[in-house]
Every structure is written in structure tokens, then in C-alpha cells.
C-alpha positions in Angstrom: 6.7 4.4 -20.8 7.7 2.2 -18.2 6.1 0.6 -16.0 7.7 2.0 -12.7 6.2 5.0 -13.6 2.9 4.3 -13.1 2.7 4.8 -9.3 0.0 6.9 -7.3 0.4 8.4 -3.3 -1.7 6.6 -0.6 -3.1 9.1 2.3 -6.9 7.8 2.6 -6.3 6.8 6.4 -3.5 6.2 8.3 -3.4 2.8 10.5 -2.1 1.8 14.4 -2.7 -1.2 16.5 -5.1 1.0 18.6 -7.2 1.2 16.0 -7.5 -2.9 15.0 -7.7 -4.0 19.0 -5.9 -7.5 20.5 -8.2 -10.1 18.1 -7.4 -9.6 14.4 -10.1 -11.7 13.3 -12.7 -9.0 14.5 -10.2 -6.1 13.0 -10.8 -8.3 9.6 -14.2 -8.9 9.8 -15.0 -5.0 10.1 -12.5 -4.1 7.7 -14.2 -6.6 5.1 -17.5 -4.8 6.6 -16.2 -1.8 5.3 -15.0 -2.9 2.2 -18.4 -3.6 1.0 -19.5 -0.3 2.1 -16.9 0.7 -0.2 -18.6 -0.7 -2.9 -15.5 -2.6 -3.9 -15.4 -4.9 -6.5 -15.2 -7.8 -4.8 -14.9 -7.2 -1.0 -14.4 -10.7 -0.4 -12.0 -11.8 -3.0 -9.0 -13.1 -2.2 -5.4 -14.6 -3.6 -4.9 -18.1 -2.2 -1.0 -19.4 -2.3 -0.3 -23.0 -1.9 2.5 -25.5 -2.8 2.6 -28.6 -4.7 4.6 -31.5 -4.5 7.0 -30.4 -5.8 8.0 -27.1 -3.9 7.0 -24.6 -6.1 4.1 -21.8 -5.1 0.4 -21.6 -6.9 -1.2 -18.8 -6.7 -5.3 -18.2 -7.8 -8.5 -15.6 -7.1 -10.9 -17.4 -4.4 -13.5 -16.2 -2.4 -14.2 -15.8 1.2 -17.1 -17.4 2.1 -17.2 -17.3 5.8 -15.1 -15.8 9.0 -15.7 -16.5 12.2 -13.1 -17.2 15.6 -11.1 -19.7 14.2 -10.5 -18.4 10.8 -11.3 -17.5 7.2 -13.0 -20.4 4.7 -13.5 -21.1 1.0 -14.8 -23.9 -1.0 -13.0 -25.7 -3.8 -12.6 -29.2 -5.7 -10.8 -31.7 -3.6 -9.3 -32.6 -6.9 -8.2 -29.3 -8.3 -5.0 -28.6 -8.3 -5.5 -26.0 -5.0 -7.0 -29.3 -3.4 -4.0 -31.2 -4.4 -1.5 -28.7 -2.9 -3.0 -28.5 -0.2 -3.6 -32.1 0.3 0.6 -32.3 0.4 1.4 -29.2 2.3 -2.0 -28.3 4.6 -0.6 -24.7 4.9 -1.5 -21.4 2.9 -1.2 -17.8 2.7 -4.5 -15.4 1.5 -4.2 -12.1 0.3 -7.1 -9.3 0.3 -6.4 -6.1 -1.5 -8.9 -3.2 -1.7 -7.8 -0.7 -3.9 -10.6 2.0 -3.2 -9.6 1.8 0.8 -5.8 1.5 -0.3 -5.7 -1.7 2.4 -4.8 -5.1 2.0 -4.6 -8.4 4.8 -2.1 -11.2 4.7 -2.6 -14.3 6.9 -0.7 -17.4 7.0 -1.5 -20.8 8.7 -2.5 -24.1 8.4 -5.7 -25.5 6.5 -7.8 -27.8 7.0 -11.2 -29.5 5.6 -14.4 -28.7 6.8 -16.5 -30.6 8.4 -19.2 -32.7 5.8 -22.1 -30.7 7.6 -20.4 -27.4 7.0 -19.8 -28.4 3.4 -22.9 -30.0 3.0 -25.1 -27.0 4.2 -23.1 -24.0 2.1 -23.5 -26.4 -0.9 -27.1 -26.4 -0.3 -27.1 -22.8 -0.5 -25.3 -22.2 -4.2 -27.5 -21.2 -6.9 -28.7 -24.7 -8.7 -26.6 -23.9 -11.5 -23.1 -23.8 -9.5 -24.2 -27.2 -8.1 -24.3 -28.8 -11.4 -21.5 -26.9 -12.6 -19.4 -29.0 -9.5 -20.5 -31.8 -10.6 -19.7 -31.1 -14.1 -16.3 -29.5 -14.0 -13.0 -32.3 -12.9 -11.2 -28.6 -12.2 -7.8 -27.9 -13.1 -8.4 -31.2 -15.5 -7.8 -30.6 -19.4 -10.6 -30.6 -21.3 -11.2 -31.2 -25.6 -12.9 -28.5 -25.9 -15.8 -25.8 -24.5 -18.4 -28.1 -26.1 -17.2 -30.5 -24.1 -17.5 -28.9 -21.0 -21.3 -27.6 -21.9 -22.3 -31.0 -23.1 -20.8 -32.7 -19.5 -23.0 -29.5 -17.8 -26.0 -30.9 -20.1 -25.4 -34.5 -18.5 -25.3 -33.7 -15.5 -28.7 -31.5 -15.8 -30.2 -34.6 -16.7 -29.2 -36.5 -14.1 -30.4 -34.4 -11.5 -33.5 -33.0 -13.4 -35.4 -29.6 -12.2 -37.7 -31.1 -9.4 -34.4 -33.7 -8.3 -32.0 -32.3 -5.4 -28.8 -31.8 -6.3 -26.0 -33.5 -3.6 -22.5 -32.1 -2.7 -20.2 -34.3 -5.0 -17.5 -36.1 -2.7 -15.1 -34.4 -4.2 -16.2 -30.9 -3.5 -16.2 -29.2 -0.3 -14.6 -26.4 2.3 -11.5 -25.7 3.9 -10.7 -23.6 7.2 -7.5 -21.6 7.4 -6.8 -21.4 11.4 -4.4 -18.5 11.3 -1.1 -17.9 13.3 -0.1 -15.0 11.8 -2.3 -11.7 10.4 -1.0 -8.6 8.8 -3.1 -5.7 8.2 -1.7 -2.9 5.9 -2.8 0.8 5.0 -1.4 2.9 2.3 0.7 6.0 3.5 2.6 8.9 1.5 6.0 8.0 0.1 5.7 4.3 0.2 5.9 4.9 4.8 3.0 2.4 4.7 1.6 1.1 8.2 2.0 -2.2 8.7 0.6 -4.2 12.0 1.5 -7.5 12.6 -0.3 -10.4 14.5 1.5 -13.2 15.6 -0.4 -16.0 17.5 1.6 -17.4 21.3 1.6 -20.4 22.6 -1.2 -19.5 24.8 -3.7 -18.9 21.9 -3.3 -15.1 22.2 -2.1 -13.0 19.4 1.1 -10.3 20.1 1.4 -7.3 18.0 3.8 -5.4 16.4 4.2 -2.9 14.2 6.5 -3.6 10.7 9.0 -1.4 8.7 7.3 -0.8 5.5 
């Protein structure tokens, strides 16, 4: 069988720029909303593209962990190979796709590192266990084996025992994506699909149009 004939019809909504209103950010934060309602998957997962040093695109599964006026975040090692692209080339693209709404939401912009106090107080909030596994893990770093891995985890558990707090590691923390453009798309029969298109203006205001599918 191939593969092109695996293929379904989209018709669970149909999309205008009526319906999403002049700031996209808000049309985002309800669709993510509704998402959840949804009982998706992962509401707030999303595709991350970079590129490194030396042109070429990377492409990895992160997750939203905040949205407010001036954009999406999500939290990473500096030193990870995501950190290093961006590092090089402070722009990126982010995906969301819900299947069970038959939706998805590009954005593009530049990125750039949170503040220490907003990295310091999401860190705080992680369950103990992601703490130590920051400090643990030198991400996108080879490593000898899993035992390796699980005996740096044991380490690092002793260093920062149960009663002990356990610090942001300086080379982990958040990035903000500021936005300048936002596409929000909705499945339609025979592949018509609605696309609306946010571009941001010199004056801070987004204009709107609506795309060919």
C-alpha cells in the first residue's frame, strides 16, 4: 500500500479571521484552551525548528510552558544542541498540531533568553526529580551508556540530598519567542483548508490575511 493513500477528509469546523479577532496571541491562547478540552494528547506540545552553524534546520518535540503578550516560552539546556542553534541564529519557527481539532499554529520570530527570575521561579516549580535530572543530563552530549546516565542522576541526588534545595543549573533556563508572524490553520474538505495569516507592522499591530491552501 502506499503511503499516499492513507489520507482522511477534514470538515470538523471551518475557520475566518472573524472568528480569531486582530491579536493572534489571544486566538492562540483559546485555541490551546480548547485543545485541552479536547483531551488531546499533548495540548501544549510543540515542534521547535532552529539552525546551526552551519545552515542546516533541527527540528525536535518541546513544550509550551507559558503564553502571554509578548509571546510563547519553553525551557531547555543552554548547551543542548537547540541552545546552541539558537545561540548562532536567535530566530525560530514552532509548530502545534492537534489532530482531534484537525488545527495546527505556525509562528516565526526571534528568540530570546528569559530573564534569571523567570527561569529561576519555573525551575522552582518542576517536580524534584526533573531538577536533578537538569543537572544530571549535558543534553544532546554522547554518553557511554544508560548506566552512566543513572549513575550521574545518583550523583547528583547526593549532592543535593532530600531536605537540600535544588538550584537552577547555569546552564539551564527559558527562552521567549516574540512573534512577527502567526498562522492559524483548520482542516477543510478536499485539501481547501483555511489558512489566516498574521503578520506583525511596524507599528506593533498585526495585519491579516487570509492564504491559498
Amino acid at each position: 500500500m502506499e503511503l499516499s493513500d492513507i489520507r482522511r477528509e477534514y470538515s470538523a469546523a471551518r475557520l475566518s479571521a472573524a472568528d480569531l479577532g486582530p491579536d493572534p496571541l489571544v486566538a492562540l491562547r483559546l485555541w490551546i484552551h480548547q485543545a485541552q478540552e479536547a483531551a488531546a494528547l499533548e495540548p501544549t506540545a510543540m515542534t521547535l525548528a532552529t539552525v546551526d552553524g552551519r545552515g542546516r534546520p533541527q527540528a525536535r518535540i518541546v513544550l509550551l510552558k507559558g503564553l502571554d503578550e509578548r509571546g510563547p516560552r519553553f525551557f531547555t539546556n543552554y548547551e543542548s544542541d537547540k541552545g546552541t542553534a539558537l545561540a548562532g541564529s536567535p530566530t525560530a519557527a514552532l509548530v502545534l498540531f492537534w489532530p482531534e481539532l484537525e488545527r495546527q499554529v505556525r509562528l516565526e520570530g526571534a528568540v530570546e533568553q528569559l530573564s534569571t527570575e523567570e527561569s529561576d521561579a519555573y525551575f522552582a516549580s518542576r517536580p524534584r526529580a526533573s531538577r536533578l535530572g537538569a543537572w544530571a543530563s549535558a543534553q544532546s552530549r554522547p554518553v557511554d551508556s544508560r548506566d552512566a546516565l543513572e549513575q550521574a542522576e545518583r550523583a547528583i541526588s547526593e549532592r543535593f540530598p532530600e531536605d537540600a534545595p535544588v538550584p537552577r543549573p547555569p546552564h539551564w533556563g527559558g527562552y521567549l519567542l516574540r512573534p512577527d508572524r502567526i498562522e492559524f490553520w483548520q482542516g477543510r474538505p478536499s485539501r481547501l483548508h483555511d489558512r489566516i495569516d498574521y503578520r506583525l507592522n511596524a507599528d506593533g499591530a498585526f495585519r491579516v490575511a487570509r492564504l491559498q491552501p
